[in-house]
C-alpha positions, 0 to 999 in steps of 0.5 A, spaced: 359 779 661 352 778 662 351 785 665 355 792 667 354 794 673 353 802 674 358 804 680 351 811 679 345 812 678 343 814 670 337 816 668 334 815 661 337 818 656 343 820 660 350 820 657 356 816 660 364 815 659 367 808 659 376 808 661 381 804 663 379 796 664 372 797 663 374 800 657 379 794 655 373 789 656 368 792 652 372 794 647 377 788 646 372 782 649 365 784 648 367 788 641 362 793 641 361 799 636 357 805 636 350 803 635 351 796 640 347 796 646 348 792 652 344 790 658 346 795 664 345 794 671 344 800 676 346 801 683 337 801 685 337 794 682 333 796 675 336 793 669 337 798 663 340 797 656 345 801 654 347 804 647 355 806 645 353 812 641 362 815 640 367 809 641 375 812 640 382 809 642 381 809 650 373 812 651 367 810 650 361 814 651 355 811 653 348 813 653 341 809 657 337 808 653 329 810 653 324 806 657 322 800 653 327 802 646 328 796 643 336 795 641 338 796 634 338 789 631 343 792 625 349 792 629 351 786 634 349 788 641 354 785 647 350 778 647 350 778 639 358 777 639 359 773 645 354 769 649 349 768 643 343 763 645 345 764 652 341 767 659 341 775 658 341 779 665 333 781 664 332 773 662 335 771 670 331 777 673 324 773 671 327 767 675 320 765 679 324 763 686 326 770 686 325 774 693 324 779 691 324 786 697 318 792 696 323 795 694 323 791 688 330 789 689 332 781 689 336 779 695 336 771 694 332 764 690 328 761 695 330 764 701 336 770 702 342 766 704 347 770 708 355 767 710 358 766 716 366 764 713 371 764 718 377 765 714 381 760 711 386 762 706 387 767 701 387 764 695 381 760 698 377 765 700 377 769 693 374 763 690 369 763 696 367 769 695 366 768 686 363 762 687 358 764 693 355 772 689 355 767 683 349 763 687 346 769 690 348 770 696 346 776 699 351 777 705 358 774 707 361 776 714 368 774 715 370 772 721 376 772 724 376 765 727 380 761 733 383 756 728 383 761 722 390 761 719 389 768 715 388 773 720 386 780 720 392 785 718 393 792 718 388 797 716 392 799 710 393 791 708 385 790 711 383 796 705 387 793 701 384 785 701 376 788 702 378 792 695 379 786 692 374 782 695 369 787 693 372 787 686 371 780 685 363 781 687 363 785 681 366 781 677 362 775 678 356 779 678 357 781 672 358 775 669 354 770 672 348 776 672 345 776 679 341 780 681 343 779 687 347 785 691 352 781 695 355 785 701 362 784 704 363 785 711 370 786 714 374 780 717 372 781 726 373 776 731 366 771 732 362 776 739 363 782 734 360 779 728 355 776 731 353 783 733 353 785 726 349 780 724 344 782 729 344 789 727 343 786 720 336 782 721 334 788 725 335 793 720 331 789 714 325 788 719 325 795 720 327 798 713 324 792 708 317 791 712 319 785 714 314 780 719 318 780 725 314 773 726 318 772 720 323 765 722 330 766 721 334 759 720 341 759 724 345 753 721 353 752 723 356 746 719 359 740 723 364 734 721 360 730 726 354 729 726 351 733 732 344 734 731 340 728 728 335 733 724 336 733 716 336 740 713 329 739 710 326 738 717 331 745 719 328 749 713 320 746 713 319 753 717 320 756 710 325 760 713 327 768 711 333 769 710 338 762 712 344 763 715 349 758 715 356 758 719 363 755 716 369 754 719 376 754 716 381 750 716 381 745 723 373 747 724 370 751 728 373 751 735 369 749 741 369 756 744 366 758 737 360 754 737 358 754 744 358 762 742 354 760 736 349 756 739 348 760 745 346 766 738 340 760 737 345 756 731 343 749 730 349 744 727 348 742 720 351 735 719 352 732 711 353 724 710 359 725 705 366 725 706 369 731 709 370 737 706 376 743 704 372 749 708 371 752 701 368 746 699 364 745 705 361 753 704 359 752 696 356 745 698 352 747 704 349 755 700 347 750 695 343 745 698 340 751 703 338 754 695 336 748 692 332 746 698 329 753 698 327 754 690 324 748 692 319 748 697 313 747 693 315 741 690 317 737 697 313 736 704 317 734 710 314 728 715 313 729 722 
């Protein structure tokens, strides 16, 4: 683990109980004593250092400590016993690509990537969802789509599922120590999470200051090869953020992508082989990240 998460906000000095499974893990994995300290990440965004200052057989007590402490080099902290020599929270949050909000939170690299998933399987969709908050992707909107297999369930079934998928956002945060607070949008059909998507970009040019010059890319991944623009050309705007559609098992149905280009997408075609759908969304945020991290390197022909 390379930060834990706060599910509040804690001020300096302030005190906290540990139970259950975050318990488990930090006792039995990361083997911290009284004394050792981690990196904490709280809900604002800022990163903190914690202090295990009482530890029994089910609780640990923990306490953030002072503004710019210095850990107490003594007793081995949660990356002395576990990830020696490895990238600490606070080493990732001085990534240069970074996009960071006046808010002083980080939405993405290079531009704030946000998904489009139609529904593929479940299994499937859990290793999306890792994968893809792993990356630093700032948004994921499910869609339950015309050739999706998994279709949207019950209310009960639906809290259950965003419980898990929210679960393994946290999981993946903490291991791979984004700053990147990733958001889960339930499963809705296409014209409903367009509406969403919508209110999304409207809501961060009100709420973040945002330009409204400011270009957004609209990206849907084709198997053909639709549109003869290379995603460098599509992306040479510097575009803020990039949204990138996927369709599940079977593609996206005709019906889908008309709705998608009326909205203002643009197909994306990759020269490879052809691709699972959980394949096809890791590939495709990859290049848009790689492409975005590097902008300053690259110059794209007329």
């Amino acid at each position: 683990m390379r930060q834990f998460l706060l599910d509040s906000e804690l001020a300096p000095l302030q005190k906290m109980s540990v139970t259950g499974k975050n318990f488990r893990y930090l006792a039995q994995v990361l083997r911290l004593a009284e004394g050792g300290s981690f990196e904490g990440r709280l809900p604002s965004g800022k990163l903190c250092t914690l202090v295990v200052v009482e530890r029994t057989k089910s609780e640990m007590i923990l306490q953030r400590a002072a503004e710019n402490a210095q850990p107490n080099a003594d007793v081995p902290s949660a990356s002395g016993s576990t990830i020696e020599g490895g990238m600490s929270a606070s080493l990732v949050a001085q990534n240069k690509a970074a996009c960071i909000l006046p808010d002083g939170t980080c939405c993405g690299y290079g531009a704030p990537i946000w998904l489009l998933q139609c529904m593929p399987k479940a299994s499937k969709l859990d290793d999306i969802v890792r994968q893809c908050t792993e990356i630093g992707v700032e948004k994921i909107f499910l869609i339950a789509s015309d050739r999706s297999v998994a279709k949207t369930d019950n209310a009960n079934n639906s809290s259950l599922k965003l419980e898990r998928w929210n679960r393994i956002i946290k999981e993946a945060r903490q291991q791979s120590a984004s700053p990147v607070a990733t958001a889960l949008y339930a499963p809705a059909e296409i014209k409903e999470v367009l509406k969403t998507l919508k209110d999304c970009l409207e809501q961060r040019r009100t709420e973040n200051g945002v330009d409204a010059e400011e270009k957004t890319a609209f990206l849907v991944m084709t198997e053909a090869p639709l549109h003869r623009k290379g995603l460098h050309e599509l992306l040479k705007s510097k575009p803020s953020p990039v949204v990138l559609a996927v369709g599940s098992e079977g593609g996206i149905s005709p019906a889908e992508l008309e709705m998608l280009t009326e909205f203002g997408f643009e197909p994306l075609h990759f020269s490879t082989n052809v691709l699972r759908s959980e394949t096809a969304a890791i590939y495709g945020v990859s290049a848009v990240q790689s492409i975005m991290t590097e902008f300053s390197l690259w110059q794209c022909k007329e």
